[in-house]
ZAGUBA-594799 format. One record per residue (C-alpha): residue in three letters; x, y, z. Coordinates in nm, 4 decimals. Last residue first. Example, Ala and Ser with C-alpha at 12.3 -4.5 7.8 and 13.67 -1.06 7.14 Angstrom:
BEGIN
ser:1.3670:-0.1060:0.7140
ala:1.2300:-0.4500:0.7800
This chain:
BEGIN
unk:-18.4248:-12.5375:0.2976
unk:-18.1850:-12.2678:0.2797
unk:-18.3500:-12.1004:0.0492
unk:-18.6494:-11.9854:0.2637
unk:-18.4299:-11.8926:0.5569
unk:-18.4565:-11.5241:0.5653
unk:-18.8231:-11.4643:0.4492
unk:-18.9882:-11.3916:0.7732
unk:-18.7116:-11.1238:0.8266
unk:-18.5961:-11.1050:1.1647
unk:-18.6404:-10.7212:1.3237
unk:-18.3194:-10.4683:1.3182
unk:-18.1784:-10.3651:1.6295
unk:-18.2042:-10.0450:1.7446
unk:-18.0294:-10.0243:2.1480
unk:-17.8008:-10.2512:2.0542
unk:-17.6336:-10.0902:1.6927
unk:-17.6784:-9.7484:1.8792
unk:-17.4716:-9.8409:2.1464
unk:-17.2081:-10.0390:1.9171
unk:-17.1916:-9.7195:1.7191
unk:-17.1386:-9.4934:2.0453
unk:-16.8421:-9.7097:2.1601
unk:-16.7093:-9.6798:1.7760
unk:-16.7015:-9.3109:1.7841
unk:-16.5521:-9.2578:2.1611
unk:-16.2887:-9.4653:2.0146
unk:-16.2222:-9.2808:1.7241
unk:-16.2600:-8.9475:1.9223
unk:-15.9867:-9.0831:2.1400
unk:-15.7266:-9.1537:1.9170
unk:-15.7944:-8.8161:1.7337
unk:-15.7585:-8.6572:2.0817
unk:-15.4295:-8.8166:2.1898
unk:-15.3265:-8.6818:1.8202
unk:-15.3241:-8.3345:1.9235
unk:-15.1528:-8.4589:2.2528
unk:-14.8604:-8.5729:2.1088
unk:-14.8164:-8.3016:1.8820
unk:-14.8364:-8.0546:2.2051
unk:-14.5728:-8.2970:2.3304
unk:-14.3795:-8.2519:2.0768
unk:-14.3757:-7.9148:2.0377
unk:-14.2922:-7.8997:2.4639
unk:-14.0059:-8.1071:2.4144
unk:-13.8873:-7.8762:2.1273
unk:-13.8732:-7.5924:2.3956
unk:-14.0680:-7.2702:2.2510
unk:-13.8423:-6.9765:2.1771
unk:-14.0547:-6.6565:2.1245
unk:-13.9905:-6.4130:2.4439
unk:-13.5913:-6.4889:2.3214
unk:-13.4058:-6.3985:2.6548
unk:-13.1417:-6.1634:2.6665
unk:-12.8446:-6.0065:2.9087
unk:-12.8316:-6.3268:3.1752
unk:-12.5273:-6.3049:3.3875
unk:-12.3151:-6.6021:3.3527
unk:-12.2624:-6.8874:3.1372
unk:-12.1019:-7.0165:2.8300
unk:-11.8341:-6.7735:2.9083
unk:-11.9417:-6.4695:3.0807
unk:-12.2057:-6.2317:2.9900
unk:-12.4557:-6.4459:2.8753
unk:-12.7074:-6.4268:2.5712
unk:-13.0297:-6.6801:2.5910
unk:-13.2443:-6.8541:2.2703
unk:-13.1864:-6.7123:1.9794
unk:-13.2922:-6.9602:1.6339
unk:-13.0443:-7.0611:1.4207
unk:-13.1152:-7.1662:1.0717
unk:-12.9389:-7.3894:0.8597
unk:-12.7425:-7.4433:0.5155
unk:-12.3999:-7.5801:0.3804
unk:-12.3826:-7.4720:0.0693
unk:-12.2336:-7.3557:-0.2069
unk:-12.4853:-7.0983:-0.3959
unk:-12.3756:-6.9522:-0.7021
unk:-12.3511:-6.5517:-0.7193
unk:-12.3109:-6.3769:-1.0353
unk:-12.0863:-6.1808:-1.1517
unk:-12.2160:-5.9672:-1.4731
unk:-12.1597:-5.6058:-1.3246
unk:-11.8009:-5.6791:-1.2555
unk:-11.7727:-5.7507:-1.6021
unk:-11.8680:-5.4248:-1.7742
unk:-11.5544:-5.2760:-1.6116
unk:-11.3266:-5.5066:-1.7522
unk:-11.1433:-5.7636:-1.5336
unk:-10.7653:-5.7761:-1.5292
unk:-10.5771:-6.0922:-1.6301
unk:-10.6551:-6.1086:-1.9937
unk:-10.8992:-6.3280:-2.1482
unk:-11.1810:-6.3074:-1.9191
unk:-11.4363:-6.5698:-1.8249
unk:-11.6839:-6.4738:-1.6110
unk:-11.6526:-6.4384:-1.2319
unk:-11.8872:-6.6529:-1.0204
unk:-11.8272:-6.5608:-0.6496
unk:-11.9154:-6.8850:-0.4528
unk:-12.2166:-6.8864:-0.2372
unk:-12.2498:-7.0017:0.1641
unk:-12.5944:-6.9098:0.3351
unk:-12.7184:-6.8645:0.6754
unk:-13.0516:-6.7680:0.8384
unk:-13.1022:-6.5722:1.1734
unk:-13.4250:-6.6548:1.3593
unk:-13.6321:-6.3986:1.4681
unk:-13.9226:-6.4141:1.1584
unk:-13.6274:-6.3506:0.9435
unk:-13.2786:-6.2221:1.0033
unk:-12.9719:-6.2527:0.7388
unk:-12.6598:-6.3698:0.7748
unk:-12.4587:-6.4322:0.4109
unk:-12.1294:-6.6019:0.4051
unk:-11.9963:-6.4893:0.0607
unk:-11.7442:-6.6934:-0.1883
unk:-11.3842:-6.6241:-0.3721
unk:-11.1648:-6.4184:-0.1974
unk:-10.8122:-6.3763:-0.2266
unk:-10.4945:-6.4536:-0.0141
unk:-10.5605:-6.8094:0.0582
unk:-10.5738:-6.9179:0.4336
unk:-10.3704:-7.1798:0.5665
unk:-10.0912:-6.9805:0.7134
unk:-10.3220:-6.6531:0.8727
unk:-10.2264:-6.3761:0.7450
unk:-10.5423:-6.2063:0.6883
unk:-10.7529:-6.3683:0.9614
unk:-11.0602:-6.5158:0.8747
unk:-11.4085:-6.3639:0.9519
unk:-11.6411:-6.5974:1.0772
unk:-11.5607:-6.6180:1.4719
unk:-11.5092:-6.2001:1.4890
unk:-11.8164:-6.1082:1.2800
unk:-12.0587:-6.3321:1.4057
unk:-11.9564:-6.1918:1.7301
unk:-12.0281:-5.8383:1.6142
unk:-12.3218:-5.9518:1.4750
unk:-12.4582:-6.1040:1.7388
unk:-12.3965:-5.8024:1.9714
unk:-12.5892:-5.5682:1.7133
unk:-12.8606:-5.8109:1.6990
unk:-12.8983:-5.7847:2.1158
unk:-12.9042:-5.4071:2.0866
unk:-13.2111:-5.3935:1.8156
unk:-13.1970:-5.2443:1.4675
unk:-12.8470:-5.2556:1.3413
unk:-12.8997:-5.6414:1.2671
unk:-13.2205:-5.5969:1.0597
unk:-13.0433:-5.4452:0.8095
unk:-12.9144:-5.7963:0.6809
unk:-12.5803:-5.8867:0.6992
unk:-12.3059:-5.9789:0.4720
unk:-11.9430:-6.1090:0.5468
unk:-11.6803:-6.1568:0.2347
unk:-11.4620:-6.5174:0.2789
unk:-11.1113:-6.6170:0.2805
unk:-11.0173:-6.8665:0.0917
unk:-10.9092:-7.1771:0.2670
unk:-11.1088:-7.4340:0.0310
unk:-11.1723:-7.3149:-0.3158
unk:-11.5054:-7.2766:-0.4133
unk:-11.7911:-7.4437:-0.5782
unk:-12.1574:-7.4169:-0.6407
unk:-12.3473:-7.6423:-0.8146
unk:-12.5737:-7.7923:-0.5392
unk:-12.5225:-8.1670:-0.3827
unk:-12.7922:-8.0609:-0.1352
unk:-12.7532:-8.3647:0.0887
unk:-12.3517:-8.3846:0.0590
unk:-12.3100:-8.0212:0.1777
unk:-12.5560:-8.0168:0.4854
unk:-12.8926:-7.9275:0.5355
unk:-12.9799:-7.8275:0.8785
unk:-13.3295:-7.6511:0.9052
unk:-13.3035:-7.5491:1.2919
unk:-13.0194:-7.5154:1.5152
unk:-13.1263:-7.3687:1.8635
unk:-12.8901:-7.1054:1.9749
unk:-12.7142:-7.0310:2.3061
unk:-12.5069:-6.7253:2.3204
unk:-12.1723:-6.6584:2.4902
unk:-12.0313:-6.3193:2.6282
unk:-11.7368:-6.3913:2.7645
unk:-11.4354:-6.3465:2.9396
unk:-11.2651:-6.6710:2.8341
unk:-11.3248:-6.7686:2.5543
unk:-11.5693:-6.5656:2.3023
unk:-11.8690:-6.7781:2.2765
unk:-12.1097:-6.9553:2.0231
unk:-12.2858:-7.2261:2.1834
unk:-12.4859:-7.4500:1.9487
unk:-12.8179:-7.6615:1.9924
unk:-12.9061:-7.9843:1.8071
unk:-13.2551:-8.1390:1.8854
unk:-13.3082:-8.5013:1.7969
unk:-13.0516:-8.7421:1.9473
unk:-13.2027:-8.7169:2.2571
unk:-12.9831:-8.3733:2.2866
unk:-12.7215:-8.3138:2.0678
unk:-12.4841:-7.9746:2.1656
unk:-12.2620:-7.8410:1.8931
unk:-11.9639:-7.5591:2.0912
unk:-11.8423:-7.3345:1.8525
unk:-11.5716:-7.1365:2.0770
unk:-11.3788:-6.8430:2.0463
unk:-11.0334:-6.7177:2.1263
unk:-10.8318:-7.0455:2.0970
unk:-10.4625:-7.1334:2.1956
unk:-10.5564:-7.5349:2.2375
unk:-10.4661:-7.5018:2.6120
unk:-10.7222:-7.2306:2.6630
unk:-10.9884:-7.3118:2.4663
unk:-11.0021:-7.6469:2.5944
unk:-11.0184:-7.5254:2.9682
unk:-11.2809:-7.2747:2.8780
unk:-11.4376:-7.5871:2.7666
unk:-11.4199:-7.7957:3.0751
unk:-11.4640:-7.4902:3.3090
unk:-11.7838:-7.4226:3.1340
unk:-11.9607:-7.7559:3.0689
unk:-11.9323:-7.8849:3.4218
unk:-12.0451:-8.2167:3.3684
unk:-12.3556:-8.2160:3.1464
unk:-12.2007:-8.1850:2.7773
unk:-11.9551:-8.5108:2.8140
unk:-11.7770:-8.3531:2.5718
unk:-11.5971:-8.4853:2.2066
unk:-11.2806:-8.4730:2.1210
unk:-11.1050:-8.1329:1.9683
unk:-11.1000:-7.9855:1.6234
unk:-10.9136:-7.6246:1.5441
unk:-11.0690:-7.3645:1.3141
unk:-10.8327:-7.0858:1.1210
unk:-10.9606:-7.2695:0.8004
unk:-11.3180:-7.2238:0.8444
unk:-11.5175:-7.3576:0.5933
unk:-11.3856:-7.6655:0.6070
unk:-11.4808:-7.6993:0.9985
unk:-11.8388:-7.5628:0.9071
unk:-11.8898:-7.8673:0.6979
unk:-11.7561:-8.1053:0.9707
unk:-12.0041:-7.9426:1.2034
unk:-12.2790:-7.9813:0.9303
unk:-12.1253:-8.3798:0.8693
unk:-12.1681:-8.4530:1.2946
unk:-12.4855:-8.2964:1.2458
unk:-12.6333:-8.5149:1.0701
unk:-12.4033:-8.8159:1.1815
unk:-12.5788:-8.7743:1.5245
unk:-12.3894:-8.6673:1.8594
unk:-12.3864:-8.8961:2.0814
unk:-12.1624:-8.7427:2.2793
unk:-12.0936:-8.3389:2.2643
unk:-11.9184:-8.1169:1.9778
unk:-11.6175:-7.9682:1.8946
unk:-11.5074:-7.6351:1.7287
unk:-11.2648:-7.4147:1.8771
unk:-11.1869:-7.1022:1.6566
unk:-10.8532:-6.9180:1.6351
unk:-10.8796:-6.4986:1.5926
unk:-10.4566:-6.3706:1.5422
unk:-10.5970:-6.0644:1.3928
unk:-10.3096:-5.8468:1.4080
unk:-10.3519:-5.5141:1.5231
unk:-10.0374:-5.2623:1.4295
unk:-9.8626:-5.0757:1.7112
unk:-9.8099:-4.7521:1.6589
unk:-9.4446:-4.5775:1.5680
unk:-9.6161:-4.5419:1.2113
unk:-9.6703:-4.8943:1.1499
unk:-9.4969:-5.1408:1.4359
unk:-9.5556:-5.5078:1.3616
unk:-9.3143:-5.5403:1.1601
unk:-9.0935:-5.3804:1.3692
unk:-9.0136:-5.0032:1.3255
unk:-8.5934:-4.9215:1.4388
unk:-8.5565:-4.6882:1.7067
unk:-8.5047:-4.3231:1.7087
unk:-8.2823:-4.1989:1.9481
unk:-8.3790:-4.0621:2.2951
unk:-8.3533:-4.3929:2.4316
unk:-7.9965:-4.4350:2.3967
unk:-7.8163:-4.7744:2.2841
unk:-7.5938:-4.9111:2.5633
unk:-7.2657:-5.0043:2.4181
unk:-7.0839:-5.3077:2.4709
unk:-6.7250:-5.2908:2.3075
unk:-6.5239:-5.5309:2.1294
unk:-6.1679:-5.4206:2.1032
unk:-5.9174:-5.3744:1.8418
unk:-5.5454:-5.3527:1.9603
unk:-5.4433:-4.9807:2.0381
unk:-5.3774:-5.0672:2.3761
unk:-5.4025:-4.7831:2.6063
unk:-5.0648:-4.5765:2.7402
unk:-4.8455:-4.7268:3.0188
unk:-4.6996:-4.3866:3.1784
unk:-4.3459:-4.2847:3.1663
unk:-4.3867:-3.8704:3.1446
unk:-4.3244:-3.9020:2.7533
unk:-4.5904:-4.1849:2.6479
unk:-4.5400:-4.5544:2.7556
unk:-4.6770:-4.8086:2.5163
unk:-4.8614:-5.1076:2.6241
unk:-4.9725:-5.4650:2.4189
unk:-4.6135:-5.4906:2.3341
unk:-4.5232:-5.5803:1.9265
unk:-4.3985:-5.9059:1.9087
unk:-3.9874:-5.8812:1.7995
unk:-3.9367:-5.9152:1.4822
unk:-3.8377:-6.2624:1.3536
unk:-3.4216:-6.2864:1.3641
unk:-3.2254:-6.3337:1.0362
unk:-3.0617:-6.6966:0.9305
unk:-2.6778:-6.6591:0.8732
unk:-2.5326:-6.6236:0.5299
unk:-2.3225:-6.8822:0.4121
């Protein structure tokens, strides 16, 4: 029988070269290595060029105060749909320390701007528009509200797309328009790649400026009906524009520097107060009221003062 043969021997870790020395491993080894700053380095995604590319990463806070009516709870709900990179919160007590609280808000909830609905006496419905924290903010006075489910209009578009942003000339004339349309700009605009927005567009938000108020309008993009994919050049001309909805008007009233508050920049010389409107309506019919009375006092004066003589015929028939 043959006998059973020996394993190798495990190579040794060490050799020893000619003058005795323990010579380097040549096992494998992991190494660290520090990588040089003179060499190139890899672009990011966000990197185009070796500059850094601007990402729009705009988020809107949109809330509103107590006893708030269903009005203008449904416009603020309307706006909400309309803006996709929008985030809801509770409602705010709008009297106690309105700033901190909602700069606060904006903080936690990872927001930029602000769309702030303010009811007062359940009538008048103002909205702050700010950029959160720094500022500036601007206080308007909503006027004209008509919401989606009052108009009921034809108009139709697909909810998340991202929408095109007209403006009037008017905005380009005077310092404080240019400021509102830059903020306009900013809260209105939707990020590219933000994750609920569609990658087209489809409708128009349209700003434009009349007697000092600034008006705005949703409409859907009509394109007509093509066959193929790609539209012929004759049928860009024939789109047409459809209106959506919702509406309202917003009338300037103050623009801060800081965040709903601060150093005044503007003050609208035309904004009357609602509560003085009213009370101006009040009093214009005070004076009706009065002139009627004033009226009957003098008939009853002149009814006593010329009173008609007694008929000697008057009771003939009765006897």
């Amino acid at each position: 029988m043959g006998k059973k043969r020996k394993a190798p021997a495990a190579a040794s870790t060490t050799e020893q070269d000619d003058t005795g020395e323990a010579a380097p491993s040549r096992k494998r080894t992991l190494l660290t290595t520090v990588q040089d700053s003179s060499q190139p380095q890899p672009q990011h995604e966000y990197q185009q060029n070796g500059q850094p590319h601007f990402r729009n990463k705009e988020k809107v806070l949109v809330l509103s105060s107590r006893r708030i009516t269903y009005r203008y709870r449904h416009l603020m709900m309307d706006i909400v749909g309309l803006l996709p990179h929008s985030k809801r919160d509770v409602k705010v007590q709008s009297k106690d320390n309105k700033a901190a609280t909602l700069n606060e808000l904006a903080d936690l909830k990872g927001c930029t701007s602000c769309l702030f609905f303010e009811c007062r006496k359940k009538k008048d419905l103002y909205l702050w528009m700010s950029k959160c924290p720094a500022g500036p903010s601007v206080k308007f006075l909503v006027k004209a509200v008509h919401t989606m489910a009052e108009l009921k209009l034809t108009g139709n578009h697909l909810k998340g797309s991202r929408p095109l942003l007209t403006f009037s000339s008017t905005f380009d004339t005077h310092p404080h328009f240019q400021l509102l349309k830059e903020m306009l700009k900013q809260i209105f605009c939707t990020p590219k790649d933000q994750r609920k927005t569609k990658p087209f567009f489809d409708h128009v938000f349209a700003f434009s400026v009349a007697d000092n108020h600034v008006w705005f309008r949703n409409y859907q993009i009509n394109v007509p009906h093509q066959d193929t994919d790609k539209l012929a050049k004759g049928a860009l001309e024939k789109m047409t524009l459809i209106e959506v909805g919702p509406r309202f008007c917003l009338h300037p009233i103050k623009m801060f520097t800081g965040s709903f508050g601060g150093q005044l920049i503007y003050e609208n010389p035309f904004y009357v107060s609602p509560n003085v409107v009213r009370s101006q309506e009040k009093r214009a019919k005070a004076g009706k009221y009065v002139k009627k009375v004033k009226a009957k006092q003098r008939r009853k004066s002149h009814v006593t003062m010329n009173q008609i003589e007694p008929d000697e015929l008057a009771g003939v028939w009765n006897e």
